[in-house]
Steps between C-alpha positions, in 0.01 A plus 500: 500500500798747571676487181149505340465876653845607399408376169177686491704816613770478216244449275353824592747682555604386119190687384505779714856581429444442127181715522577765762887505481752452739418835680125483462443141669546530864483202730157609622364459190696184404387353809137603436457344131652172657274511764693462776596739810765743496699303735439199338698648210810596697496107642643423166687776352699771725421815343368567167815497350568121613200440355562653116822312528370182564236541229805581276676169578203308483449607166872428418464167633188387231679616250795320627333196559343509064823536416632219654221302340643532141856626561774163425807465518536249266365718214753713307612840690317712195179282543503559875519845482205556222299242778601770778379759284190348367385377814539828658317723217145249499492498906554880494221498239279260688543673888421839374461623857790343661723651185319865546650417858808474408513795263412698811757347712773505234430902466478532857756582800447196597565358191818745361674393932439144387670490165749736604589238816471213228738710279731548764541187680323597819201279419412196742267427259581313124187578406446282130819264515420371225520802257818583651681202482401491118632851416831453712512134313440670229782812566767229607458283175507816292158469352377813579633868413731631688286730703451525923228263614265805581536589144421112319219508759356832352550420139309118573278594736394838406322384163315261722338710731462768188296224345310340814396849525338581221371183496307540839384856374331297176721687271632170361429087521741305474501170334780190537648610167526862589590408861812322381574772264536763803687246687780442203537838479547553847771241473647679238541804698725321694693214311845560402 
């Protein structure tokens, strides 16, 4: 029963932020929407910023956990890394309020301290180990351009969000063919 109210609180708080903003979604009214007491709210999460955290990792960790599910080792390293990429682009696509989430946590303080700790070193957290042990495989075996990591990321990854974007907005579907398209050319960005 317990972790079904922290579960009911994420998943309104994942609304509320979404909706209302970081700023705009106090625990009052976070606790309210879940139904449950103020208090209850601070049994699980220590202050409101505990709590947009946690949502963040939570998040992190589904999408983690997908792309585990088709990510092999066995498969050749350009294969893997057009899986990472796929994968990542549909379940963006597909979670349209966990990825508006992340947009707003990406562009946040919270977001800019967390990537600059990650950039730095000073992370406890590995956050997707996956999509960093396939770019630094990837650096080390001299498959990718010669860029920083921060930079491969933004040339991969930046398309992808460009395009999960629009996509949740309606302003383009996406079909397998055109899906894969995006994908190569995202690899392309970044292949030596």
């Amino acid at each position: 029963m317990k972790s079904d109210k922290r579960e009911e609180i994420l998943r309104t708080a994942l609304e509320l932020l979404v909706e209302q903003g970081f700023h705009g979604a106090p625990m009052a009214m976070i606790a309210k929407r879940a139904g449950v007491g103020a208090g209850t709210i601070y049994r699980y999460f220590e202050n409101r910023d505990s709590l947009i955290l946690d949502l963040y990792y939570n998040i992190e960790n589904r999408i983690t956990t997908v792309l585990q599910k088709e990510y092999s080792l066995e498969k050749p390293f350009r294969e893997r890394f057009l899986a990472v990429g796929t994968t990542l682009l549909r379940y963006l696509i597909a979670s349209p309020l966990e990825f508006r989430y992340l947009e707003h946590f990406h562009n946040s303080p919270y977001g800019i301290a967390f990537r600059r700790d990650k950039l730095m070193g000073n992370s406890e957290t590995s956050g997707c180990s996956i999509i960093e042990e396939l770019f630094e495989l990837g650096i080390k075996q001299q498959l990718l351009k010669d860029f920083p990591l921060v930079i491969l990321f933004d040339l991969f990854f930046g398309p992808i969000i460009s395009v999960a974007r629009d996509c949740t907005l309606g302003f383009v579907e996406l079909d397998e063919e055109a899906t894969n398209r995006i994908i190569e050319a995202c690899w392309d960005a970044v292949r030596r």
